[in-house]
N, C-alpha and C positions, 0 to 999 in steps of 0.2 A: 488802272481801270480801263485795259484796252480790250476787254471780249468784245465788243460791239463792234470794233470796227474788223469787219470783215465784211466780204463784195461775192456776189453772183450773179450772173445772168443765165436770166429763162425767152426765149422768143425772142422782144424786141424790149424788155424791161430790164431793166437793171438796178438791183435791188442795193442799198448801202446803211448799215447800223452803224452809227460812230459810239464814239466811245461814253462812258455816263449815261446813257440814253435806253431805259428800262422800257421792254416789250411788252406789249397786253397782247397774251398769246390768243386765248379763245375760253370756252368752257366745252364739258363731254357733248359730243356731239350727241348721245343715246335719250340722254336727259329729255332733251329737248325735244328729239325725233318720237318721245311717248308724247310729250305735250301735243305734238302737232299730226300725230296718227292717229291718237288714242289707243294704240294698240302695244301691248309688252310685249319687251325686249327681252327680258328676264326670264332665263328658263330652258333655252333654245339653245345649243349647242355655236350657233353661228351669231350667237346673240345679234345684236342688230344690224351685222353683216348682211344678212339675207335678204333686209330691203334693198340692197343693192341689185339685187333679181327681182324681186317681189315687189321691191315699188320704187324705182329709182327719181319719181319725182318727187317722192316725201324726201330726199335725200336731198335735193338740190331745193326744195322747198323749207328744210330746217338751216340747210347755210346759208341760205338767204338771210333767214330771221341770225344767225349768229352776225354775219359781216353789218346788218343795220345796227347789231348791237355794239359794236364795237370791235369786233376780232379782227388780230392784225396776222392772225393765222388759223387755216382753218387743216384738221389733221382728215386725210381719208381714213372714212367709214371700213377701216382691215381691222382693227387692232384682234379680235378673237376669231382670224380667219385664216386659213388654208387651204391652197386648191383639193388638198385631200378634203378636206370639210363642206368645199363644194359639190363637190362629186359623190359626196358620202349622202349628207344631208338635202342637197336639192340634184341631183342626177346630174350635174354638168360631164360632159365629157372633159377631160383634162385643158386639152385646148380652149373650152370655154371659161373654164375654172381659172385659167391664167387671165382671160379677156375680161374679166371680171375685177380685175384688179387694178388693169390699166385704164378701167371706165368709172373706177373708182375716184380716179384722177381728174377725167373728163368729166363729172359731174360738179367736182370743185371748181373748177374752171369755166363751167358754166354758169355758176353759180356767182362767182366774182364779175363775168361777162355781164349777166343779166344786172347786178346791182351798180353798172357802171364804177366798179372800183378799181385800183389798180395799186400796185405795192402788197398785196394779200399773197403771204407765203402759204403752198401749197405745201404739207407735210404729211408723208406716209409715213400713218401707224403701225410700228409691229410690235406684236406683246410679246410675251415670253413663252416659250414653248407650254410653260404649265398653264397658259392660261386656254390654251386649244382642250384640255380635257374639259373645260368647261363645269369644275368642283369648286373654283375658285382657290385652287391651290396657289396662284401665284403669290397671293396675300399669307401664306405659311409657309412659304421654301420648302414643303414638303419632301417635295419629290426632285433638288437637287443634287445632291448628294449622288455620285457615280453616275453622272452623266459626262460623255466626253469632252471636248473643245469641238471634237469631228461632227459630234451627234449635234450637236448647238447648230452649228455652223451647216449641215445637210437640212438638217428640217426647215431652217429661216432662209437657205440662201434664194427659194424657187420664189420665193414671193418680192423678198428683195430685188431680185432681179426685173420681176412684171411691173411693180413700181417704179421703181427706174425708170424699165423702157416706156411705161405711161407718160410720163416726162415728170415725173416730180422731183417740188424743187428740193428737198429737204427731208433729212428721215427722224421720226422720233421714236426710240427705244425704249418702252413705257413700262413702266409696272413690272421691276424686273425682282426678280427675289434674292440674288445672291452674284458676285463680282463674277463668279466662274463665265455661266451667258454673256454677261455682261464684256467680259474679256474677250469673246467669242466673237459677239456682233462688232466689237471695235475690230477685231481681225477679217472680217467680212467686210466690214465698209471699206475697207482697203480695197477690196476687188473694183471699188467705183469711186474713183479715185476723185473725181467732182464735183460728191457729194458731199453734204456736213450734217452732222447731226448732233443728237444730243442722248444721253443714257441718265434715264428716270428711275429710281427705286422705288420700292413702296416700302414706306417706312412703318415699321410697328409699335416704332413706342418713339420717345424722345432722343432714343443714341443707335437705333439698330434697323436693320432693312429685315425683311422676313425669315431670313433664315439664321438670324444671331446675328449676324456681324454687324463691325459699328462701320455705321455710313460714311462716316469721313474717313475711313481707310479703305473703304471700296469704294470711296472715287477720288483719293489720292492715287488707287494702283488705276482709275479706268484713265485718267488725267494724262498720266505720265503714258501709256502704251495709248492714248488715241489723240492727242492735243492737237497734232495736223489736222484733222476733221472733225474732231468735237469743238461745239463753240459752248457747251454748259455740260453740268452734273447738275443731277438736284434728285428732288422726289416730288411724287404724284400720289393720286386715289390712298391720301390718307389724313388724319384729324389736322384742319388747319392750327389748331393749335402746338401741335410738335413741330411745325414748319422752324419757328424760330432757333429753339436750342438743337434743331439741326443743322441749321444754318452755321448758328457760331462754331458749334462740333466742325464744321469745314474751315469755317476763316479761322481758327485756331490750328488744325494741322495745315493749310496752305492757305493763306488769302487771296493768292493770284487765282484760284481753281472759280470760275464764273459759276453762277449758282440759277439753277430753275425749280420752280416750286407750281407746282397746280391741284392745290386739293382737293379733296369734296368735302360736300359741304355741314362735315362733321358728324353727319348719320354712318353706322357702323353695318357691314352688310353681312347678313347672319348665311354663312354656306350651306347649311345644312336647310334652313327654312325655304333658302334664294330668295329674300326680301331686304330690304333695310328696315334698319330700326332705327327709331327718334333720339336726335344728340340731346344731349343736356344743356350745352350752352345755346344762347340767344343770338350769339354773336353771327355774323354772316362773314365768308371769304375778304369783300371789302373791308369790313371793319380791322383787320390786318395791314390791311397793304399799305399806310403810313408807316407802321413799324420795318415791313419788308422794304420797302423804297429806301428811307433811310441807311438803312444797314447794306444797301450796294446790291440789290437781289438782281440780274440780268433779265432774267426772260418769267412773267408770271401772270397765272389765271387761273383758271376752277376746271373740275374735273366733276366725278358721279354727282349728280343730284344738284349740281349749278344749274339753272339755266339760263335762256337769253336775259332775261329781265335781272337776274344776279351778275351778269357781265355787263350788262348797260350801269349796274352799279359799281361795275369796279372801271368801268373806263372814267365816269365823273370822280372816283374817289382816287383814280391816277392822277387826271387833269387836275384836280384842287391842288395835290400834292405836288404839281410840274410847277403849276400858276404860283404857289408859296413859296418856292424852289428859287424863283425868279425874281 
């Protein structure tokens, strides 16, 4: 059980996970930024990227409310963004469109400034190319099939790069639909060679990521070709109920491979409508995370349709678990 201990430093902090020692990552930052704008995310090509031009204080005003709730990580507001997408969708000149990414950054960092915290990992989102058409193809691997390693690696590397030079600490590769990308961005992170990250699938059922394949084999193969720089595999924005026998699907083909999970919160989001619809069970993310702790989970929190007040629940439903622990 040694994923945790690994070391960084950013500015004058120096950050250290030891080993056993499970993360409360955050929940979607979009979620929350409707609660506290009133205004939808849903629909808009740069989805709630664009308050990063359009209202950059609702942005450092929602990771306020995430850090009081508990997050031990807060990811920048890119995940369905590209400077092509700025410049398409809000007129940025190129140059701006890249400046917009590394202020991405600087809004997180304000944000921790302002709430007097400190140990708060700073993580750039980048989604998967499918999710920039904005159909919500990422969630059906659609459109992987004959895409190249070259093509993955051109469209992602302009943004990876602006994050970086933002100073972020951390990259998280979310919501990915199929090993190929996946294999792609681990060959990219290479170009930044001091950075770590982590590769999220979105799972579709109980064994498989969106485009058929079974989860524990695309990230036995992301494991094996990125383990210098990945400190997890897992999955995201999907029923926290398949969390678990996804989970085991991993610790049965490897158990050393460190595991990250951050669902949503069991509502299913209909592409075609652009809405969600109502889960069936009662259960909340928290009501999970005893089962997930136990069973060795590294790094976990909530993703679409969590919000602050359902991470305030899952840091006390950590703490009970660390306190019994003990």
């Amino acid at each position: 059980m040694g994923w945790l201990n690994w070391v960084f430093t950013t500015g004058t902090i120096r950050y250290t996970y030891r080993m056993g020692e499970p993360i409360l990552t955050t929940t979607e930052f979009t979620t929350e930024l409707e609660l506290q704008t009133g205004a939808p995310a849903d629909g808009h090509p740069l989805w709630a990227s664009r308050f990063l031009v359009t209202d950059p204080e609702a942005c450092v005003a929602t990771y306020r409310e995430l850090i009081r709730s508990g997050a031990g990580m807060v990811f920048t507001n890119t995940y369905q963004a590209t400077p092509e997408a700025f410049m398409t969708h809000l007129e940025l000149t190129e140059s701006e469109a890249l400046d917009v990414f590394k202020e991405s950054v600087n809004l997180c960092r304000r944000a921790i400034k302002e709430e007097k915290m400190q140990n708060i990992i700073v993580a750039g989102s980048v989604g998967s190319i499918n999710a920039l058409r904005a159909d919500g193809s990422e969630y059906s691997g659609e459109f992987c099939s004959g895409i190249s390693r070259e093509t993955y690696i051109s469209k992602h590397r302009s943004r990876l790069q602006a994050l970086v030079d933002g100073g972020v600490d951390f990259i998280t590769f979310e919501t990915l639909p199929c090993s190929e990308e996946a294999l792609a961005l681990i060959d990219l992170l290479r170009e930044f060679p001091g950075i770590k990250g982590w590769i999220s699938f979105f799972g579709r059922n109980t064994t498989e990521i969106s485009n058929g394949e079974k989860f524990a084999d695309a990230a036995v193969k992301c494991w094996a070709r990125g383990k210098d720089q990945l400190v997890a595999v897992g999955v995201n924005c999907l029923d926290p109920a398949w969390v678990t026998p996804l989970f085991l699907s991993l610790k049965a083909s490897d158990p050393t491979i460190p595991f990250v999970a951050y669902p949503n919160s069991g509502e299913k989001y209909d592409t075609a409508a652009k809405k969600w619809t109502p889960c069936e069970s009662q259960k909340r993310v928290a009501d999970y995370f005893p089962e997930w702790l136990d069973m060795g989970i590294a790094y976990v929190g909530g993703c679409c349709r969590n919000t602050a007040e359902d991470l305030r629940d899952m840091k006390r439903t950590m703490n009970a678990w660390k306190k019994n622990k003990n």
